[in-house]
C-alpha positions as CSV (number, residue, x, y, z in Angstrom):
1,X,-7.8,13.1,3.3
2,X,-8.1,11.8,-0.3
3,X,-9.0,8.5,-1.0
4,X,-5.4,7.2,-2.5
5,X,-4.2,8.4,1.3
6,X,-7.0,6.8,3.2
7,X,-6.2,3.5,0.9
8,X,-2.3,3.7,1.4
9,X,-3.1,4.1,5.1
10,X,-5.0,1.0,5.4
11,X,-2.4,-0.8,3.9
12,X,0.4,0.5,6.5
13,X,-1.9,-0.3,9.0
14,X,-2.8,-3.6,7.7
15,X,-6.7,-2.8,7.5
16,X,-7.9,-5.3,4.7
17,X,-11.5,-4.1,5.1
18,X,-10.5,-0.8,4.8
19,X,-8.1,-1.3,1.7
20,X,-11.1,-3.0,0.2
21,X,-13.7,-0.4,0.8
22,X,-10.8,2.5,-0.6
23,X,-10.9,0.3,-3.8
24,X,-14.6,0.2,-3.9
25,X,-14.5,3.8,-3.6
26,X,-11.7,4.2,-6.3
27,X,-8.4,4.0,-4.7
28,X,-5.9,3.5,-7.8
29,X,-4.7,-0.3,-6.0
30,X,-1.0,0.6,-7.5
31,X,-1.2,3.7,-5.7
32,X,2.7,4.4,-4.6
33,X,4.3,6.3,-2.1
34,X,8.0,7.7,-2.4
35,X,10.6,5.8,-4.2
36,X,7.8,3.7,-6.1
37,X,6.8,1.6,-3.0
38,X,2.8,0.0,-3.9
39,X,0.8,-1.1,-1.5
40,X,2.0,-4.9,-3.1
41,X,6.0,-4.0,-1.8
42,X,4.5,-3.2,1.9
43,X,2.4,-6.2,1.9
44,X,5.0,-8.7,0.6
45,X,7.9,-6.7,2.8
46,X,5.5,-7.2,6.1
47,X,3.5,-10.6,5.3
48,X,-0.5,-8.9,5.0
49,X,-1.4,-11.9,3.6
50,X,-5.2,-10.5,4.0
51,X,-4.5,-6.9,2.4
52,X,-2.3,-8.6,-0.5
53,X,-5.4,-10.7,-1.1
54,X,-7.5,-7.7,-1.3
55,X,-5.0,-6.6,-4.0
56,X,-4.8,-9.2,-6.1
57,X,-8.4,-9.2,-6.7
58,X,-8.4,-6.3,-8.7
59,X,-7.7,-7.1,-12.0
60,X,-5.4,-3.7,-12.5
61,X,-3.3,-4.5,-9.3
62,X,0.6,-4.3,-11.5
63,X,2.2,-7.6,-9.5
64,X,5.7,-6.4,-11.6
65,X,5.8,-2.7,-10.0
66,X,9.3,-1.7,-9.3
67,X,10.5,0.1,-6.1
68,X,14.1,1.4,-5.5
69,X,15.5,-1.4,-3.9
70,X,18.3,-0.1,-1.5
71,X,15.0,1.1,0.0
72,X,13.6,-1.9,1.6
73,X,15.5,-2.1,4.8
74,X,14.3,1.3,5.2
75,X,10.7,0.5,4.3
76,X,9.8,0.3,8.5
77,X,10.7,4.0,9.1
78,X,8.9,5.2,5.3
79,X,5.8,3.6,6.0
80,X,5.7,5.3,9.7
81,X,7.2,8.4,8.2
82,X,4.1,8.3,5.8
83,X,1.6,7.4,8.3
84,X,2.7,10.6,10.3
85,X,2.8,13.0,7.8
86,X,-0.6,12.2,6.3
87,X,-2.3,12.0,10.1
């Protein structure tokens, strides 16, 4: 598993150690998955106020990403859709 998975996956799982030690690493924080969902659009959809911290401290973290937006009722089911495909 690459890093920019293991990092994504700690942010589904709402890991901020982990997401902090994937960016110590080199996880690219604005890492997306499909439909331009960022590890910042899972945070602020699910409240990880921890992993968004995480986020914001690296000075490349792009707070104006866009993600297709008739997408974020269905963020739930991406995110475990993501998590099972990359196990």
């Amino acid at each position: 598993m690459n890093i920019h998975t293991k990092f994504m996956r700690a942010v589904i799982e709402n890991k901020p150690d982990d997401v902090k030690t994937c960016l110590s690493q080199g996880a690219d924080v604005n890492t997306s998955i499909v439909h331009g969902i960022t590890a910042l659009h899972i945070c602020a959809r699910f409240n990880y106020v921890d992993v968004l911290k995480a986020l914001l401290c690296d000075p490349t973290c792009n707070i104006r990403a866009t993600m297709t937006m008739s997408k974020i009722d269905e963020m739930k089911s991406i995110c475990d859709a993501y998590l099972q495909n990359t196990a």
